[in-house]
C-alpha positions as CSV (number, residue, x, y, z in Angstrom):
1,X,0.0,0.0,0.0
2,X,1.6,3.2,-0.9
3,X,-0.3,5.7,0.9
4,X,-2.9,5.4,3.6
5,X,-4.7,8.6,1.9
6,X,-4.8,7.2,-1.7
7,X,-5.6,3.5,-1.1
8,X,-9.3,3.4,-1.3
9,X,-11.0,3.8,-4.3
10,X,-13.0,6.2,-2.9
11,X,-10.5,8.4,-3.2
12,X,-11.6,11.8,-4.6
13,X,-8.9,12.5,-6.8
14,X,-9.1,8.7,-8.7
15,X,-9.8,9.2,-12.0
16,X,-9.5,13.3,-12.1
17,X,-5.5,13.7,-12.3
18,X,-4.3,13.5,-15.8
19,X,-1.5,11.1,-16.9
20,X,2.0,12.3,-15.6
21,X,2.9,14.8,-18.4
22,X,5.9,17.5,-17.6
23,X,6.0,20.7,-19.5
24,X,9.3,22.4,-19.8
25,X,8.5,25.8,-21.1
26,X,9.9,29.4,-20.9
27,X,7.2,31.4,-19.1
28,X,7.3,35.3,-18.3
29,X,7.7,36.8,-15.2
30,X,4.6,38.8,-14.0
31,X,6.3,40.3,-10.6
32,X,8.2,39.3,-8.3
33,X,7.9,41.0,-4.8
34,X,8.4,40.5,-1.4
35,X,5.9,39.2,1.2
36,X,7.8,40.2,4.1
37,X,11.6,40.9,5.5
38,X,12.7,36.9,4.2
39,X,10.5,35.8,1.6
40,X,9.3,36.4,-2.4
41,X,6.2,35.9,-4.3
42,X,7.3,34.7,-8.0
43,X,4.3,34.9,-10.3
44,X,4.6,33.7,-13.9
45,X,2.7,33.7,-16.9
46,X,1.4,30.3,-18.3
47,X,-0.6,29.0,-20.2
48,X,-4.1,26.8,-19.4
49,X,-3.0,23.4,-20.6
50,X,-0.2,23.6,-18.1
51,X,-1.7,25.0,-14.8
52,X,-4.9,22.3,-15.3
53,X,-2.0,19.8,-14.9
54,X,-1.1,20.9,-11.6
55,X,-2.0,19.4,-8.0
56,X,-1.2,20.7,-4.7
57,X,2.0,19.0,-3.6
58,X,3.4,19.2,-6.9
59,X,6.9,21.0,-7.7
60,X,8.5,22.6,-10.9
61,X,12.0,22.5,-11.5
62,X,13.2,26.2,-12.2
63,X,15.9,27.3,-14.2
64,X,17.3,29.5,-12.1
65,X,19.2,32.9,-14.2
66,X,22.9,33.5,-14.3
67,X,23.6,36.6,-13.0
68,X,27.1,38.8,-12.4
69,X,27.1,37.3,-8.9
70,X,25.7,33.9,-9.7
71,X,25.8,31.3,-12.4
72,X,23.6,28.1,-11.0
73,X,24.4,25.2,-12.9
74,X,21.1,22.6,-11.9
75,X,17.5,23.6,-11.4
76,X,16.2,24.4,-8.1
77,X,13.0,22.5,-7.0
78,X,10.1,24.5,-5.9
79,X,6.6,23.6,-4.6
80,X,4.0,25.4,-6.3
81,X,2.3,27.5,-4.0
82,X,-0.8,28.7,-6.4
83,X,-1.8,27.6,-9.7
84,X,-4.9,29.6,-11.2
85,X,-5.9,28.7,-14.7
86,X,-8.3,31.3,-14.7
87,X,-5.8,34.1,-14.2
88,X,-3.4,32.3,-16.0
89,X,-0.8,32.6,-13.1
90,X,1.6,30.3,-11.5
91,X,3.0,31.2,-8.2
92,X,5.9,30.3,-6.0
93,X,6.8,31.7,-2.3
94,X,10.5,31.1,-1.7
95,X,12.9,32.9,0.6
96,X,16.6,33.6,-0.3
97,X,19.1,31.3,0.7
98,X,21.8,30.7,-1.2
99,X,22.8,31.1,-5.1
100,X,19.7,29.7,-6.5
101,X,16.9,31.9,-4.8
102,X,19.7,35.1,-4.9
103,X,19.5,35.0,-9.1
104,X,16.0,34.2,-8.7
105,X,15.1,37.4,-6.6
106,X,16.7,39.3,-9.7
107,X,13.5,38.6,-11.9
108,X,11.7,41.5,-13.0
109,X,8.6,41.9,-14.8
110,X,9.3,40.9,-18.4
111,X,12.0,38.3,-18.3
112,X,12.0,34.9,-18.6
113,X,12.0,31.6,-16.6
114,X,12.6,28.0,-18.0
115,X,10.2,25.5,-15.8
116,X,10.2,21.9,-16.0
117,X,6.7,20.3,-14.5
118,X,4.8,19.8,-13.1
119,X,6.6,16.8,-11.5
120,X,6.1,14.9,-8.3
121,X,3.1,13.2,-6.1
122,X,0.7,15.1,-5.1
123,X,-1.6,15.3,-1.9
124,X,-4.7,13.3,-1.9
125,X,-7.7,14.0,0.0
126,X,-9.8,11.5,1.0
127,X,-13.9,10.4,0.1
128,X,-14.9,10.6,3.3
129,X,-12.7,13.2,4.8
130,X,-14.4,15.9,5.5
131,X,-12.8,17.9,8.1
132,X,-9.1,19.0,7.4
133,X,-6.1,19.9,9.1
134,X,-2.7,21.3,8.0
135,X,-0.2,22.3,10.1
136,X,3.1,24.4,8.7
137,X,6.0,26.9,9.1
138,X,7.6,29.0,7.2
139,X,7.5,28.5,3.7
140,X,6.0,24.7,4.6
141,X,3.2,27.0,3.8
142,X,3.7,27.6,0.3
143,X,3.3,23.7,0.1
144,X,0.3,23.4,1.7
145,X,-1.5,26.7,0.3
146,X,-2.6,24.7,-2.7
147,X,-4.6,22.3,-0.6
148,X,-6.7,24.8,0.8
149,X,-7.9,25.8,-3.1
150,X,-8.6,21.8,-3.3
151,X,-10.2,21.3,0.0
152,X,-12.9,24.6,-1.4
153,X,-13.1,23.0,-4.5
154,X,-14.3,19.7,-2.9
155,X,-16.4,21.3,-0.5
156,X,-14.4,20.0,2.5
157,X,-13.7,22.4,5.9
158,X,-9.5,23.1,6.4
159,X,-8.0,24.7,9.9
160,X,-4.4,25.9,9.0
161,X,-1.7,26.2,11.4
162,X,0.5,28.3,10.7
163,X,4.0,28.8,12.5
164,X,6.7,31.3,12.5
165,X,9.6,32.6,14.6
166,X,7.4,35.9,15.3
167,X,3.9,37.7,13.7
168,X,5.8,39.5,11.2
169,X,7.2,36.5,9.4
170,X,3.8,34.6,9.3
171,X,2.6,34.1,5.9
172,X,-0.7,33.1,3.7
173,X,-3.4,34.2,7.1
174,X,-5.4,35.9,4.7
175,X,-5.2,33.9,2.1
176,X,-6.3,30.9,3.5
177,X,-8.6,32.7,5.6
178,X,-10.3,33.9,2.2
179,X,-11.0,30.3,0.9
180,X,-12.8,29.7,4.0
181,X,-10.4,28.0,6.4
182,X,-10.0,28.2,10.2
183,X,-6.6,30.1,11.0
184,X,-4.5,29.6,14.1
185,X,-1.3,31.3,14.1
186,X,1.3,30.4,16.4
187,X,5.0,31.8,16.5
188,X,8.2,31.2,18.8
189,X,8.2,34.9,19.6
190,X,4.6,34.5,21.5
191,X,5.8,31.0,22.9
192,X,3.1,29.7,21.5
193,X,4.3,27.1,18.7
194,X,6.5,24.7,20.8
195,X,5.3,21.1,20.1
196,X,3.5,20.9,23.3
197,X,1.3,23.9,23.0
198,X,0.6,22.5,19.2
199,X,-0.2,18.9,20.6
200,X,-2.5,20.4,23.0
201,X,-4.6,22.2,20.4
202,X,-4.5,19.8,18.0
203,X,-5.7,17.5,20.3
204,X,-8.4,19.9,21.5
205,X,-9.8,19.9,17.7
206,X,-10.1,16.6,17.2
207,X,-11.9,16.0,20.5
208,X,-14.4,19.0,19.4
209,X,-15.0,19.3,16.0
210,X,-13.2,16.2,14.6
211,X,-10.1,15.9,12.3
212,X,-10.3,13.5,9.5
213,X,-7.2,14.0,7.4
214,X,-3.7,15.9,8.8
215,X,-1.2,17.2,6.3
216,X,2.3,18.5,7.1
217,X,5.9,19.6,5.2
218,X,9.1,20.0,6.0
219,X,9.7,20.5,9.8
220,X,11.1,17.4,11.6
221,X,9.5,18.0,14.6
222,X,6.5,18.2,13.1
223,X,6.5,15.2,11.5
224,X,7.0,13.1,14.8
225,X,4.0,15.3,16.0
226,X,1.6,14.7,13.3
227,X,3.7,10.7,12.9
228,X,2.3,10.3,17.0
229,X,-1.3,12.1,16.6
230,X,-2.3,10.3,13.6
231,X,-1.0,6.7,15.3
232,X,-2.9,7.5,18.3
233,X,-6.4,8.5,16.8
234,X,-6.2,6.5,13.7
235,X,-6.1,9.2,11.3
236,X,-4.5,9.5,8.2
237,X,-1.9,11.9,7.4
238,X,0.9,13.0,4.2
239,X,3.6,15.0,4.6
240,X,5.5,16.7,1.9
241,X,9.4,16.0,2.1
242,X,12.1,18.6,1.3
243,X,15.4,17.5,-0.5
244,X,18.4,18.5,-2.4
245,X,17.3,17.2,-6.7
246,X,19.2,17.2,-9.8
247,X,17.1,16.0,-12.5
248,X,14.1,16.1,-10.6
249,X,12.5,13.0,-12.8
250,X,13.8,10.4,-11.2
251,X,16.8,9.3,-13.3
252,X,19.6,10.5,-11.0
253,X,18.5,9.0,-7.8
254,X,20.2,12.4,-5.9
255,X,16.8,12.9,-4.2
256,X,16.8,9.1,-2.4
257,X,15.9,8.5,1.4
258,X,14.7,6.3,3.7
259,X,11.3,5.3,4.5
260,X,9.3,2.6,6.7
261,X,7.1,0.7,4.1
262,X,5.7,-2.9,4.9
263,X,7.7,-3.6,8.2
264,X,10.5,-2.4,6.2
265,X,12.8,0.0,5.6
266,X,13.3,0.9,2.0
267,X,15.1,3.6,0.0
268,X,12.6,5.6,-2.1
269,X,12.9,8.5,-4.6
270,X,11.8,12.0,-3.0
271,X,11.1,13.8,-7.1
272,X,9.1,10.3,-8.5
273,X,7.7,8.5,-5.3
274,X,6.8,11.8,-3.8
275,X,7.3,14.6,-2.4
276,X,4.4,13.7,-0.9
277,X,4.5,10.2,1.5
278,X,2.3,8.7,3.8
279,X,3.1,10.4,7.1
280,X,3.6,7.4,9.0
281,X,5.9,5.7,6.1
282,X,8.3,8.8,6.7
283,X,11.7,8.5,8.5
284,X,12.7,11.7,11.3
285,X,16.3,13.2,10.6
């Protein structure tokens, strides 16, 4: 079984994703601005056939520019973080770390960006799910924005929480406050998003209203959170993994890592058996 949320055939998303095609196109740059003191909004301009071939928990593998100060030589992966045919935008948060994300924060309106995707897993949600929960910091939110457009779409009720060092680097409140979801923002400033104060509200929901499906990326210590709420209620959960690509399609095997699958441990691609996983198949680091 690959994945608690995507092995019944109930399964909203069976039959609805289209056959694994990846697009590598040169798209232009709409703007590129910052949200707040650490992180960027990258919006791009593609076309229809593309963005109706993206899921939340997908990734693109970007191109990134040569610049005088940097000359990247392999993409950069990149979780989508909005994909809106009907604006004919693609979107990606990303906050500036190293060479990659510096010659990507040089984009200006006009130029170009080669993108190869969508590629990877993406997050299921499941038939009879219908309270939702997602818990993320930093840009673990970008990740998990897109679910909140599916779990609208499907009709389903999401509480985001969402973590950050302090209020000022807290990101997507109002966005996923427009599509309807329950916000609870917690940061380290407020001592409010240590893992205790997390398990205690978590726990708090799904004594009250009920939590059907978690969903999680990144953070270690949230994923042995999420790993030990899900085993002791019985609910399902996916996390989205993190990790260093070069092709991005599988062939290189760069991405591999461990994971607990059928009593055992086995080494599975990050880019082609994910990014998404099973949240109880997932190893800590």
């Amino acid at each position: 079984m690959r994945n608690s949320l995507t092995s019944e055939p109930t399964n909203e998303n069976v039959g609805t994703v289209p056959p694994p095609v990846a697009y590598e196109r040169n798209l232009s740059v709409k703007s590129n601005s910052a949200v707040n003191g650490e992180y960027q909004n990258l919006v791009l301009d593609a076309p229809r056939d593309l963005l109706e071939r993206c899921r939340a928990g997908q990734f693109f593998h970007l191109l990134c520019p040569a610049t005088e100060l940097d000359a990247p030589y392999l993409r950069r992966p990149m979780s989508i973080y909005g994909f809106f045919p009907e604006k004919g935008e693609l979107q990606f948060l990303y906050k500036v770390t190293g060479s990659g994300t510096r010659a990507l924060s040089t984009l200006r309106s006009g130029h170009t960006l080669n993108v190869l995707g969508p590629l990877g897993v993406p997050f299921t949600i499941p038939h009879k799910a219908e309270r939702l929960l997602l818990v993320a910091r930093g840009v673990g939110l970008a990740t998990l924005a897109p679910l909140a457009l599916e779990a609208r779409r499907l009709g389903r009720h999401l509480t985001a929480i969402c973590s950050a060092r302090n209020p000022g680097l807290l990101m997507s409140l109002e966005y996923f406050e427009s599509l309807g979801a329950d916000v609870i923002p917690v940061t380290d400033a407020e001592n409010t998003s240590d893992p205790s104060n997390l398990e205690r509200i978590i726990e708090a929901l799904i004594a009250g209203p009920g939590v059907d499906a978690l969903y999680t990326c990144g953070s270690n210590r949230l994923l042995k959170l999420i790993q030990h709420l899900g085993e002791r209620h019985a609910i399902p959960g996916e996390i989205a993994l993190e990790q260093q690509m070069a092709c991005g399609l599988g062939m290189c095997h760069c991405c591999v890592r461990a994971f607990r699958r059928d009593g055992e441990i086995v080494n599975l691609r990050v880019c082609r058996e994910g990014p998404v996983f099973d949240i109880q198949e997932a190893l800590a680091w």
